[in-house]
Gaussian input, Z-matrix of N, CA and C with variables (Angstrom, degrees):
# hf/3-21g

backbone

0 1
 N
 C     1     B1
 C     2     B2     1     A1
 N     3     B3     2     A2     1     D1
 C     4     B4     3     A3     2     D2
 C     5     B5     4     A4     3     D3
 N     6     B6     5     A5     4     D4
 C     7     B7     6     A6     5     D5
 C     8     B8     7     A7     6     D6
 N     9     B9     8     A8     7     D7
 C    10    B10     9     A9     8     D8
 C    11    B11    10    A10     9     D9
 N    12    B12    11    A11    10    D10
 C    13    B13    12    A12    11    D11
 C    14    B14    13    A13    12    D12
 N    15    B15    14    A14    13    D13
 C    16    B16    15    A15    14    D14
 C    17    B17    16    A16    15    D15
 N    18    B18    17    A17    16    D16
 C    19    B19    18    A18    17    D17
 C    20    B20    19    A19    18    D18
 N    21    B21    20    A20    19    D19
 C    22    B22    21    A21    20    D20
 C    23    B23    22    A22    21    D21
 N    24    B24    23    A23    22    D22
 C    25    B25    24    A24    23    D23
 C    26    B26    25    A25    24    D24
 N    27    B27    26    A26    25    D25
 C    28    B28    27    A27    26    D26
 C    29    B29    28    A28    27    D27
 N    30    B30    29    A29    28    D28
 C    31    B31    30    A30    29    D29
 C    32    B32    31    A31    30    D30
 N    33    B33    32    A32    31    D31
 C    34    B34    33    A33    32    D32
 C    35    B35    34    A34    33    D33
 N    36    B36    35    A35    34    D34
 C    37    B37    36    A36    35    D35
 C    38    B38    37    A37    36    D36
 N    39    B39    38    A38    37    D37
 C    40    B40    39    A39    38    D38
 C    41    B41    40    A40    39    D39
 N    42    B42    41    A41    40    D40
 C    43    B43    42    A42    41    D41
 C    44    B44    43    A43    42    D42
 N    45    B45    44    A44    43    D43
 C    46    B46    45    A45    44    D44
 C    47    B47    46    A46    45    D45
 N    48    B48    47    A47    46    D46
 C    49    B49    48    A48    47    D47
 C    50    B50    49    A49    48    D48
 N    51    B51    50    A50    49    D49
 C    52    B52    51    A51    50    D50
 C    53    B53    52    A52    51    D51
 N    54    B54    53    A53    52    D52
 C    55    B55    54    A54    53    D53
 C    56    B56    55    A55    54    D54
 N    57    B57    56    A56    55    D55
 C    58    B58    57    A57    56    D56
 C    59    B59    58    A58    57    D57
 N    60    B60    59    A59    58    D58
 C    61    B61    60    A60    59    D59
 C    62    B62    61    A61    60    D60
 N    63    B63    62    A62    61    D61
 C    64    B64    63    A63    62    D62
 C    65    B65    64    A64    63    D63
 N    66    B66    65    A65    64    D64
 C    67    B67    66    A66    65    D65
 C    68    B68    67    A67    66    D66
 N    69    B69    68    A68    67    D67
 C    70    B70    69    A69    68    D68
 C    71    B71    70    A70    69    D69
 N    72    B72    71    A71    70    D70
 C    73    B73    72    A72    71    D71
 C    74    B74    73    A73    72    D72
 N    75    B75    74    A74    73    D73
 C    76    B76    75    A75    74    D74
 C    77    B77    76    A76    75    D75
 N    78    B78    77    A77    76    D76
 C    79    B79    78    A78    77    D77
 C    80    B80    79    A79    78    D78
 N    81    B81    80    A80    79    D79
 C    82    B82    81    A81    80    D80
 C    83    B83    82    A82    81    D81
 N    84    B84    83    A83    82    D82
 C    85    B85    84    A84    83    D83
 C    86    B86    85    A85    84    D84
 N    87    B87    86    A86    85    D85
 C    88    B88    87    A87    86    D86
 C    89    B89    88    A88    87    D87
 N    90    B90    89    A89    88    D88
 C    91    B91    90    A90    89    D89
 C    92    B92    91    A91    90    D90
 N    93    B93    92    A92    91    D91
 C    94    B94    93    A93    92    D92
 C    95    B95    94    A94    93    D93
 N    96    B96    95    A95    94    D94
 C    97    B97    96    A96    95    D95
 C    98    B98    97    A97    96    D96
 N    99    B99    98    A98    97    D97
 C   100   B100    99    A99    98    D98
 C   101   B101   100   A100    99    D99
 N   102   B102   101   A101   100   D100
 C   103   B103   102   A102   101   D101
 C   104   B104   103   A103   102   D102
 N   105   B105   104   A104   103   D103
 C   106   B106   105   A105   104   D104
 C   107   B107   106   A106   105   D105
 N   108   B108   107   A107   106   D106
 C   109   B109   108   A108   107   D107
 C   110   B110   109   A109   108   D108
 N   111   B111   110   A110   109   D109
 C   112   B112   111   A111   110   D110
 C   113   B113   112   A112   111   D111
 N   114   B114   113   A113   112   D112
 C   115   B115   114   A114   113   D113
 C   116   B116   115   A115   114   D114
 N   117   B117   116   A116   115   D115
 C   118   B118   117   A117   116   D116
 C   119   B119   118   A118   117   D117
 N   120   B120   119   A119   118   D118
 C   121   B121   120   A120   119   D119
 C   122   B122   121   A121   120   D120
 N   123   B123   122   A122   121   D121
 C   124   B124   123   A123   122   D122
 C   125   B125   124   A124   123   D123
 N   126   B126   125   A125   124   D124
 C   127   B127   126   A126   125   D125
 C   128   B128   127   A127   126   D126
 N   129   B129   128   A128   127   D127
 C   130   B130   129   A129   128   D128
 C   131   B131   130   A130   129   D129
 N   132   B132   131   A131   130   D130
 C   133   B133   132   A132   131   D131
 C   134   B134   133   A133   132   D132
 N   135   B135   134   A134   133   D133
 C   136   B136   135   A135   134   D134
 C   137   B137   136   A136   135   D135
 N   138   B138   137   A137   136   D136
 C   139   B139   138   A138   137   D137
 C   140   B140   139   A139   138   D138
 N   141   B141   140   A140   139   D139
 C   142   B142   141   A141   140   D140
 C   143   B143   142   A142   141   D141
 N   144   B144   143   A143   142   D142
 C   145   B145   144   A144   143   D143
 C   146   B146   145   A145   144   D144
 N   147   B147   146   A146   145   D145
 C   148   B148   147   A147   146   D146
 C   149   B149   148   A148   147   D147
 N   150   B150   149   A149   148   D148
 C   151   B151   150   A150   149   D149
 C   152   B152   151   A151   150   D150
 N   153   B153   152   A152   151   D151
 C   154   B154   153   A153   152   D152
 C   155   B155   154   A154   153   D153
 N   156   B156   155   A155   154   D154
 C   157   B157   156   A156   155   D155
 C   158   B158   157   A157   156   D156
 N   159   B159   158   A158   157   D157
 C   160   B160   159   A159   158   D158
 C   161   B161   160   A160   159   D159
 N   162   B162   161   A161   160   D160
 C   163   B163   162   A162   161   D161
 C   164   B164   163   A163   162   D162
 N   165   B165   164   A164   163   D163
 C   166   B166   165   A165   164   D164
 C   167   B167   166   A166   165   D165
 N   168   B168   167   A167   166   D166
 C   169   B169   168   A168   167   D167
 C   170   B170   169   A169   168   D168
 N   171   B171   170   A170   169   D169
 C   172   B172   171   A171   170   D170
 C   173   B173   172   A172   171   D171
 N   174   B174   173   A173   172   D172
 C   175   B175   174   A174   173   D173
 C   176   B176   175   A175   174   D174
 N   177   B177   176   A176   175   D175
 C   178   B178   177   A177   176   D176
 C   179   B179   178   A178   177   D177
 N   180   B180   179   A179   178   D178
 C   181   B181   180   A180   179   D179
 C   182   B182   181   A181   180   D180
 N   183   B183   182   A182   181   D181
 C   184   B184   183   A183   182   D182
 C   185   B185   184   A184   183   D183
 N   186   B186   185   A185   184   D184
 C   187   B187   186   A186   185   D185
 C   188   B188   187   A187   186   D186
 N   189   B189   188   A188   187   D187
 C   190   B190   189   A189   188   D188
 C   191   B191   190   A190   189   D189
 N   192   B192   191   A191   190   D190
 C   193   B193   192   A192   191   D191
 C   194   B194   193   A193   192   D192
 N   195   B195   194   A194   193   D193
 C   196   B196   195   A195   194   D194
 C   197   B197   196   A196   195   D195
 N   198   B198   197   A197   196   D196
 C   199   B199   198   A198   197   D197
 C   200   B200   199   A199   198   D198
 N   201   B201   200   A200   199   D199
 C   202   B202   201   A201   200   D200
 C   203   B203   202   A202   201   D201
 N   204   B204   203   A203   202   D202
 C   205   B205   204   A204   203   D203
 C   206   B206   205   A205   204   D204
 N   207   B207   206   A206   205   D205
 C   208   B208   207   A207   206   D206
 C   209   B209   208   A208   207   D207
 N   210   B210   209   A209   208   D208
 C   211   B211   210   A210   209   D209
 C   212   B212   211   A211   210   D210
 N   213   B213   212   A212   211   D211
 C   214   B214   213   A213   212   D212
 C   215   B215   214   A214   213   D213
 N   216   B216   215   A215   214   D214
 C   217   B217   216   A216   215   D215
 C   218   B218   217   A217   216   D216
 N   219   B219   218   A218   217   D217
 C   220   B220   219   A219   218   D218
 C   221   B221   220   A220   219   D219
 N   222   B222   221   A221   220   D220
 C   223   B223   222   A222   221   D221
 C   224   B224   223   A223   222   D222
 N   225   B225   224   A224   223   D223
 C   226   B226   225   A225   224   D224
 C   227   B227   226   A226   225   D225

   B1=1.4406
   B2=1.5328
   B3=1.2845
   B4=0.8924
   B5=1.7328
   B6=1.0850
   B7=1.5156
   B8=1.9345
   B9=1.4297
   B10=1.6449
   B11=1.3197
   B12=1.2104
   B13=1.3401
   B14=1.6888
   B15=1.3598
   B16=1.6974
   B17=1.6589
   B18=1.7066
   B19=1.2821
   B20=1.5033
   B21=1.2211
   B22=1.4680
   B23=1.7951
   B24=1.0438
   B25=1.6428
   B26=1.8374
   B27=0.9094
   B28=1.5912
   B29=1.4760
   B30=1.6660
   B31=1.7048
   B32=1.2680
   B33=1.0847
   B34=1.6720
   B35=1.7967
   B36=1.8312
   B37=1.3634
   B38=1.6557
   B39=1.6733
   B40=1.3860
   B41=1.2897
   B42=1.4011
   B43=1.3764
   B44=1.3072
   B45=1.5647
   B46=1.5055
   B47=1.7779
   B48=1.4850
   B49=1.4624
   B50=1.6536
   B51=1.3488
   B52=1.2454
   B53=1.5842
   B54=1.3025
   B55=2.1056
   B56=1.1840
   B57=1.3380
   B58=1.5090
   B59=1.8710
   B60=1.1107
   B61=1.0718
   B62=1.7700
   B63=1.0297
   B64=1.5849
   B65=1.5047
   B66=1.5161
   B67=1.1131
   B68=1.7691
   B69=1.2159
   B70=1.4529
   B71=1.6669
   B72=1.1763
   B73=1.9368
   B74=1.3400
   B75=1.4345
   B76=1.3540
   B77=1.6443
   B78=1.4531
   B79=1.6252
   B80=1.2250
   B81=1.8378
   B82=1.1064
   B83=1.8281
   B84=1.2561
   B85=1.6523
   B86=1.3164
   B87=1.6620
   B88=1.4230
   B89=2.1274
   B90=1.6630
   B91=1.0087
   B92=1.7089
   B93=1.1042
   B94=1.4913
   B95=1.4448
   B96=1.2687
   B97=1.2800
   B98=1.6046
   B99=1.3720
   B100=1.9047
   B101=1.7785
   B102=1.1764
   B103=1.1235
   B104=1.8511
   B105=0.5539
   B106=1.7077
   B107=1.6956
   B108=1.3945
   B109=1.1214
   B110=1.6123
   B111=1.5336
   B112=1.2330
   B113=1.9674
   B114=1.3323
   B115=1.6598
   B116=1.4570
   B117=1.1660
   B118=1.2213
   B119=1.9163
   B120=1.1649
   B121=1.1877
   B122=1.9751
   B123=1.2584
   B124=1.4991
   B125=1.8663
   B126=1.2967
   B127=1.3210
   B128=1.6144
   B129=1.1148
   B130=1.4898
   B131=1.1862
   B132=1.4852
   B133=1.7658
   B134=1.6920
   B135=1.1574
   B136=1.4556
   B137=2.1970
   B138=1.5820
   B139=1.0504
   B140=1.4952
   B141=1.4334
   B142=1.2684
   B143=1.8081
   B144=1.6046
   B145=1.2541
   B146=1.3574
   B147=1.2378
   B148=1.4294
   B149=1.9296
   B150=1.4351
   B151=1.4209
   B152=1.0961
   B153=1.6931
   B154=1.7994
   B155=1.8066
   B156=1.0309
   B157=1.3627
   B158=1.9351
   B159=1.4509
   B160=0.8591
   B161=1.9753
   B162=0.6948
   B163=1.6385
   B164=1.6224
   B165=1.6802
   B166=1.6260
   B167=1.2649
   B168=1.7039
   B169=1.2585
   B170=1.6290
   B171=1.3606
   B172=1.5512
   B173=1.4847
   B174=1.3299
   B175=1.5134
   B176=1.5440
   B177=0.9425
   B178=1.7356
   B179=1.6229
   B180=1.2048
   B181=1.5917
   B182=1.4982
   B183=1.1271
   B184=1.7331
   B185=1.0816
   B186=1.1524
   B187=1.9820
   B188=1.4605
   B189=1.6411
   B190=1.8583
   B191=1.5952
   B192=1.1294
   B193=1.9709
   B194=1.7930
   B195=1.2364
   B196=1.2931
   B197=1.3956
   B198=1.6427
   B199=1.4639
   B200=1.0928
   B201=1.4371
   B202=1.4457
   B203=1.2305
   B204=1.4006
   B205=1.2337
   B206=2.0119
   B207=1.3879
   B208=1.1675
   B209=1.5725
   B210=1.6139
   B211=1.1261
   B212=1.2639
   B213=1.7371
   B214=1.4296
   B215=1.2853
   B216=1.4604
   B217=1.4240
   B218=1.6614
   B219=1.1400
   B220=1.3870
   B221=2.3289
   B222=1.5013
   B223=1.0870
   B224=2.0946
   B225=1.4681
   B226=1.7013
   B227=1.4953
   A1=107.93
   A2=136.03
   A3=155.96
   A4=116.91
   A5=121.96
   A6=111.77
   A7=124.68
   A8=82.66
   A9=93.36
   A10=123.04
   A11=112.10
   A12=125.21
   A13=98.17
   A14=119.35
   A15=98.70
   A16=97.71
   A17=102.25
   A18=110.94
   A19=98.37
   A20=100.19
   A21=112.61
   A22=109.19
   A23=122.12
   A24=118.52
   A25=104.12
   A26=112.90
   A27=118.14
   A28=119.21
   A29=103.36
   A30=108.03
   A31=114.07
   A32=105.39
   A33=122.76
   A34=105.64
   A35=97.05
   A36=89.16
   A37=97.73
   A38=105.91
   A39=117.42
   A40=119.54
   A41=126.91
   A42=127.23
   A43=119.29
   A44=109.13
   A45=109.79
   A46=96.92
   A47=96.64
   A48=116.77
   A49=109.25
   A50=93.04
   A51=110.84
   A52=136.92
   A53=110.71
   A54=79.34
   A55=134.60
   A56=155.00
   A57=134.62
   A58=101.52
   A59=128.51
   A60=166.40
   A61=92.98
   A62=158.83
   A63=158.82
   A64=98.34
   A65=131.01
   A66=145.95
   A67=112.82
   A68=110.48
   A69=113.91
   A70=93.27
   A71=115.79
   A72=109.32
   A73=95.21
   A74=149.98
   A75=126.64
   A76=131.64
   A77=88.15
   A78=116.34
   A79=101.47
   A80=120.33
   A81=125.53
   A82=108.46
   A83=109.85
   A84=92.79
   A85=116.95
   A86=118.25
   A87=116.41
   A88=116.80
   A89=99.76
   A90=85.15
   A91=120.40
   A92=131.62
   A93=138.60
   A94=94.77
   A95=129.27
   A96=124.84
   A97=105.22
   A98=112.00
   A99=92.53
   A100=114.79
   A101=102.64
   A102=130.05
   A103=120.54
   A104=105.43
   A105=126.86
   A106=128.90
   A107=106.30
   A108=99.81
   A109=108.03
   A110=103.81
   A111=110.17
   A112=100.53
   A113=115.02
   A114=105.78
   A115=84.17
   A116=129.32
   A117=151.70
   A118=109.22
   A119=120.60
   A120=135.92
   A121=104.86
   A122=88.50
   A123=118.84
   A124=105.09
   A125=134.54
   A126=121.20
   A127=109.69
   A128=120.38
   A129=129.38
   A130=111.76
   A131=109.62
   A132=131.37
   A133=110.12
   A134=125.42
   A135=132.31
   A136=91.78
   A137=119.90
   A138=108.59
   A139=123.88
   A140=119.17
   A141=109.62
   A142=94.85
   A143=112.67
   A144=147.51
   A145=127.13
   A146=113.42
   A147=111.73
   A148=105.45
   A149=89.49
   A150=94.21
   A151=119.20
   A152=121.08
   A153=115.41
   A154=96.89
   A155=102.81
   A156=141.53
   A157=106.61
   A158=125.66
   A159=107.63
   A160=99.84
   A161=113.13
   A162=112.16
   A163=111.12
   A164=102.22
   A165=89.84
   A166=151.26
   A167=96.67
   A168=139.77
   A169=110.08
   A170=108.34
   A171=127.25
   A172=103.29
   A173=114.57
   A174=120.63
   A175=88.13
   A176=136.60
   A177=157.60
   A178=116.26
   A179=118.02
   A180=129.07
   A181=116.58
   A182=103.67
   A183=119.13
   A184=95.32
   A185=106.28
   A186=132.57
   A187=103.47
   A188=91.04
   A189=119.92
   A190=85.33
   A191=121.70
   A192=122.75
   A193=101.83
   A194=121.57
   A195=111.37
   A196=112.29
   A197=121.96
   A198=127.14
   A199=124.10
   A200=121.20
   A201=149.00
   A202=141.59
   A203=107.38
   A204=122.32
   A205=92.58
   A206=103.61
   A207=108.35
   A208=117.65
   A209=137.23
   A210=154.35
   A211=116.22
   A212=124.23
   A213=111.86
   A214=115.49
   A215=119.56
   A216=118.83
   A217=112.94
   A218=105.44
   A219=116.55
   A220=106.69
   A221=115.08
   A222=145.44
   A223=75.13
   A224=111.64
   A225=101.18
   A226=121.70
   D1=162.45
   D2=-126.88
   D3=-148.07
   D4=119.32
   D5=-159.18
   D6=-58.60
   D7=-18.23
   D8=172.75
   D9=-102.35
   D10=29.78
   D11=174.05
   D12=-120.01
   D13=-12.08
   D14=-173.15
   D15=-95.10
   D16=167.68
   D17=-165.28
   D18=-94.10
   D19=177.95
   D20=-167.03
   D21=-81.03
   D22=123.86
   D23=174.42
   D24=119.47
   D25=-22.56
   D26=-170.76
   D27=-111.33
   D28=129.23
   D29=-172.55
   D30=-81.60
   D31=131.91
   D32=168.19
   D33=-107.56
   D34=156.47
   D35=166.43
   D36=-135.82
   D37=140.19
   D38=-179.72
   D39=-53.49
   D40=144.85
   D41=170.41
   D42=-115.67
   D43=-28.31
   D44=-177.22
   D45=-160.45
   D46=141.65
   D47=177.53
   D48=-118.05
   D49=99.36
   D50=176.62
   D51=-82.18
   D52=-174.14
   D53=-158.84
   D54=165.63
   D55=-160.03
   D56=98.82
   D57=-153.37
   D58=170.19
   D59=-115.55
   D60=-43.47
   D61=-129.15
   D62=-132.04
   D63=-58.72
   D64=-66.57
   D65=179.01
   D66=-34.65
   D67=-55.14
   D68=-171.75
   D69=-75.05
   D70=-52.75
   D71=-173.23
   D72=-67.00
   D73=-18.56
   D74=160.10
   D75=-49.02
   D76=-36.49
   D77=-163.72
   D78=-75.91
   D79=-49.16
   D80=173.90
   D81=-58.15
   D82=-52.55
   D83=-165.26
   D84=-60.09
   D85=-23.24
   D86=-171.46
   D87=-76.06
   D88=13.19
   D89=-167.64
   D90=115.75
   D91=-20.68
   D92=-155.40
   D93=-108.71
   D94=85.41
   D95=-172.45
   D96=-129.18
   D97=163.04
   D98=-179.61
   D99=-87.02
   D100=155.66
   D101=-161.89
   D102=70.79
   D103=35.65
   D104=167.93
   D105=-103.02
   D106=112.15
   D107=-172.39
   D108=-73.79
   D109=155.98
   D110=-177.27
   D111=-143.39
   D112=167.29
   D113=179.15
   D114=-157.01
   D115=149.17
   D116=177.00
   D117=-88.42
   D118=118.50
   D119=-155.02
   D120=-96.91
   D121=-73.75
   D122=-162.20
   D123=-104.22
   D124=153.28
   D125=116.22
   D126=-124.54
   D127=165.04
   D128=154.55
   D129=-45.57
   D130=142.86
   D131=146.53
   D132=-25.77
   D133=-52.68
   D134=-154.08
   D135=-109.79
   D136=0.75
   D137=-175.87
   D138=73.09
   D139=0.63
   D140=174.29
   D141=-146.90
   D142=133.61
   D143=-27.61
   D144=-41.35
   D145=169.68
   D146=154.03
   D147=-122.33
   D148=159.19
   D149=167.82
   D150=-119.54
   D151=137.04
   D152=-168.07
   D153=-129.79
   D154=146.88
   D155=179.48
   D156=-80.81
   D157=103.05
   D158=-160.43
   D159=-157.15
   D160=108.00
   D161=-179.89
   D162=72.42
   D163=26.49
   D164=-170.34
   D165=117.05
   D166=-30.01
   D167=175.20
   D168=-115.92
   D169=-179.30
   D170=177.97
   D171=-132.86
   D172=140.68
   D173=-157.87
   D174=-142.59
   D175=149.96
   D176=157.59
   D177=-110.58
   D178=110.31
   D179=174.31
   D180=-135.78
   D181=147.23
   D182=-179.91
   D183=-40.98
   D184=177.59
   D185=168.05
   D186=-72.21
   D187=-50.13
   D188=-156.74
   D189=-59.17
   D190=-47.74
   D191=-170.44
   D192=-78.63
   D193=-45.88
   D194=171.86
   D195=-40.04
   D196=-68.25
   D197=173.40
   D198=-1.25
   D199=-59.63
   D200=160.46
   D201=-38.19
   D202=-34.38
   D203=-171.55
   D204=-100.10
   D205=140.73
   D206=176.61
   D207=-121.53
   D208=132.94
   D209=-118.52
   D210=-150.27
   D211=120.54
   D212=147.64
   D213=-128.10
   D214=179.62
   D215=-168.21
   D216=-74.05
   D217=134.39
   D218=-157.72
   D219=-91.07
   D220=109.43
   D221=-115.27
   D222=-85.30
   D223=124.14
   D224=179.55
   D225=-55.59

């Protein structure tokens, strides 16, 4: 599954950051790395950004960058 497919309130943890060359090392520096939990906070009115909850902080990314990031349900 795919990070823009999970609902809002529930932890997932990353498995794979998908990608290629500027885009994926963006994703990586902000934090979005695999095995990291992440939970979806926020989305927009119109559905695009979302904001995710992730090491502590709150982060805002496209849909188009969510896509990318790949997700499973994160174990209680």
């Amino acid at each position: 599954m795919t990070l823009d497919k999970c609902p809002v309130g529930k932890e997932y943890r990353i498995t794979a950051v998908n990608g290629e060359g500027a885009l994926r090392r963006r994703l990586l520096d902000m934090g979005i790395t695999p095995r990291t939990v992440v939970m979806i906070r926020k989305v927009a009115p119109m559905g695009d950004p979302i904001e995710i909850h992730l090491r502590g902080y709150e982060l805002t990314i496209r849909i188009d960058d969510a896509k990318k990031i790949e997700v499973e349900e994160a174990e209680a």
